[in-house]
C-alpha positions as a LaTeX table, in Angstrom:
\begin{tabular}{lrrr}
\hline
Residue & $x$ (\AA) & $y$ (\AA) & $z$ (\AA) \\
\hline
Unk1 & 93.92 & 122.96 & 99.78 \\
Unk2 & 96.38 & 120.27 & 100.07 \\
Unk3 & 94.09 & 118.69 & 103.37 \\
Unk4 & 90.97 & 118.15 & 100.59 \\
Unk5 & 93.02 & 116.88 & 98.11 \\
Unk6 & 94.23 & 114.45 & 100.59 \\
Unk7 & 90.67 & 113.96 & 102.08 \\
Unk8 & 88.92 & 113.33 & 98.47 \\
Unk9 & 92.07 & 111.01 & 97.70 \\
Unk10 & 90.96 & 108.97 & 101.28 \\
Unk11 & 87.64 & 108.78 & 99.68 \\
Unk12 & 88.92 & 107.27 & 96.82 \\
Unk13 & 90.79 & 104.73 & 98.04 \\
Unk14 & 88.06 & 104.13 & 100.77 \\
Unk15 & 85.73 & 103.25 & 97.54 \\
Unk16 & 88.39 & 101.06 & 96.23 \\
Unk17 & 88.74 & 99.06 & 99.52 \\
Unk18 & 85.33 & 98.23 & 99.43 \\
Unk19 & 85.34 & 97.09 & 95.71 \\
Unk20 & 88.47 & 95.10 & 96.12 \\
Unk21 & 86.66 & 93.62 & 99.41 \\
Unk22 & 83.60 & 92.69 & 97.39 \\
Unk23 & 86.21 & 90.84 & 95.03 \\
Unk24 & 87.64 & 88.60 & 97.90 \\
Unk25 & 84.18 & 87.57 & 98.75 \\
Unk26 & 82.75 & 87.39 & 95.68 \\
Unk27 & 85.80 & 86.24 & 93.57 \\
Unk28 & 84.76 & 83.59 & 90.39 \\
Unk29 & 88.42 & 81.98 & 90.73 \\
Unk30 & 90.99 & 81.55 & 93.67 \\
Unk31 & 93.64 & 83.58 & 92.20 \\
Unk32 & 91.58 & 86.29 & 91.96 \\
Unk33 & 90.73 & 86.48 & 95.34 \\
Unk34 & 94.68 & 86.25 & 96.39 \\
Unk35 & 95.08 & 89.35 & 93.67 \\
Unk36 & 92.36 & 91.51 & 95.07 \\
Unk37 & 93.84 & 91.02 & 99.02 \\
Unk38 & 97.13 & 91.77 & 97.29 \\
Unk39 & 95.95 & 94.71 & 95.92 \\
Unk40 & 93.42 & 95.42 & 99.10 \\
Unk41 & 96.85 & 95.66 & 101.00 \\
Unk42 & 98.62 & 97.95 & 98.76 \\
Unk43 & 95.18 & 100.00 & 98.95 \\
Unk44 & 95.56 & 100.21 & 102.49 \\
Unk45 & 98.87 & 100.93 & 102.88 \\
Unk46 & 98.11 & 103.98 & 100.59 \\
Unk47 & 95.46 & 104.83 & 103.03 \\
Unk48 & 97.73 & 104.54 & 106.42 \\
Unk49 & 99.71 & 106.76 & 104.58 \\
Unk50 & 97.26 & 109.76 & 103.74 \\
Unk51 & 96.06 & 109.16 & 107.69 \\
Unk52 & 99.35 & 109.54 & 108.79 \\
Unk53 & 99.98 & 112.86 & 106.15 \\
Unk54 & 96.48 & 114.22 & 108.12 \\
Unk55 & 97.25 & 113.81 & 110.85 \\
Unk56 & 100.48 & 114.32 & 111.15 \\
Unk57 & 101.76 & 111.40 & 112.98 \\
Unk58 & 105.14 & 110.06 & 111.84 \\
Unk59 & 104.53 & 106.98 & 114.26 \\
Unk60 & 102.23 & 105.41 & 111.80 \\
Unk61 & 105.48 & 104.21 & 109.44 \\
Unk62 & 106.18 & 102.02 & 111.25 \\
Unk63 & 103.22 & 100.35 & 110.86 \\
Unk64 & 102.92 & 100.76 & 107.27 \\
Unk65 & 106.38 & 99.24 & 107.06 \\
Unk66 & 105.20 & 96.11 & 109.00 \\
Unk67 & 101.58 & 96.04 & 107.81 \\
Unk68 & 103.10 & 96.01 & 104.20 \\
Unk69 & 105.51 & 93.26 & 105.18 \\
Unk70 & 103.00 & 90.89 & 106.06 \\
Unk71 & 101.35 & 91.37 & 103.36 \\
Unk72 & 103.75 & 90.13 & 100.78 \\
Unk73 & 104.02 & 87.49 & 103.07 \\
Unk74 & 100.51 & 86.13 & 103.11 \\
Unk75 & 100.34 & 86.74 & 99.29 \\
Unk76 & 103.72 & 84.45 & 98.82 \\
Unk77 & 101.68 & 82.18 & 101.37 \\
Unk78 & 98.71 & 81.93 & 99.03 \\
Unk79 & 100.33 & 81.78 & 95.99 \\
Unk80 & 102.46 & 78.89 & 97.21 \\
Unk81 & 99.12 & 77.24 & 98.17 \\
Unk82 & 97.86 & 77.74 & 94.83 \\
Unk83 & 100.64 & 76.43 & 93.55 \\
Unk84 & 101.49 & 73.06 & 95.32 \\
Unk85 & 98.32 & 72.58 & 97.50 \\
Unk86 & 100.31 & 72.99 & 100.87 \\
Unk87 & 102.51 & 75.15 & 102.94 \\
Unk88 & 104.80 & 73.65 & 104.38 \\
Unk89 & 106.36 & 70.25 & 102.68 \\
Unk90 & 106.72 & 67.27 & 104.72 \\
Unk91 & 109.47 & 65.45 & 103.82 \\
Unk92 & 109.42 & 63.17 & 106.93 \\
Unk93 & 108.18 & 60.29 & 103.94 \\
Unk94 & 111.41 & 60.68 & 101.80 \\
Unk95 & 113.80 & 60.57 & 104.24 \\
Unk96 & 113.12 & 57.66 & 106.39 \\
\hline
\end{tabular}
């Protein structure tokens, strides 16, 4: 019972993947492309997890823990980008 809930809950995130994918492509504005990867991220995290509850691997944490890491990283990234229009401030100019 509790391997088709998880199964039918795959499937459901699987289906939200996809939409959230067709929103990164197909996004009208910037920041709603950075909001549907951060939210394609969480989606997949969700779905490490459920693969990792099926199968019964505990190794796949660690990964979670990283993949989720870099995720809030690019999102930060893009945001900033948004934001200022660059990623890394040169301030070479001001101090010479």
């Amino acid at each position: 019972m509790l391997e088709l809930l998880l199964k039918g809950a795959l499937l459901l995130f699987s289906i939200s993947i996809a939409l959230f994918l067709y929103r990164v492509i197909k996004g009208p504005t910037v920041p709603d492309r950075v909001l549907a990867m951060d939210t394609l991220g969480i989606n997949l995290l969700a779905a490490m997890a459920i693969l990792s509850v099926l199968h019964k691997a505990y190794a796949f944490s660690e990964v979670i823990l990283l993949f989720g890491i870099l995720s809030f990283i690019g999102t930060v990234a893009f945001s900033k980008f948004i934001e200022r229009g660059v990623l890394i401030d040169d301030d070479c100019e001001k101090r010479g």
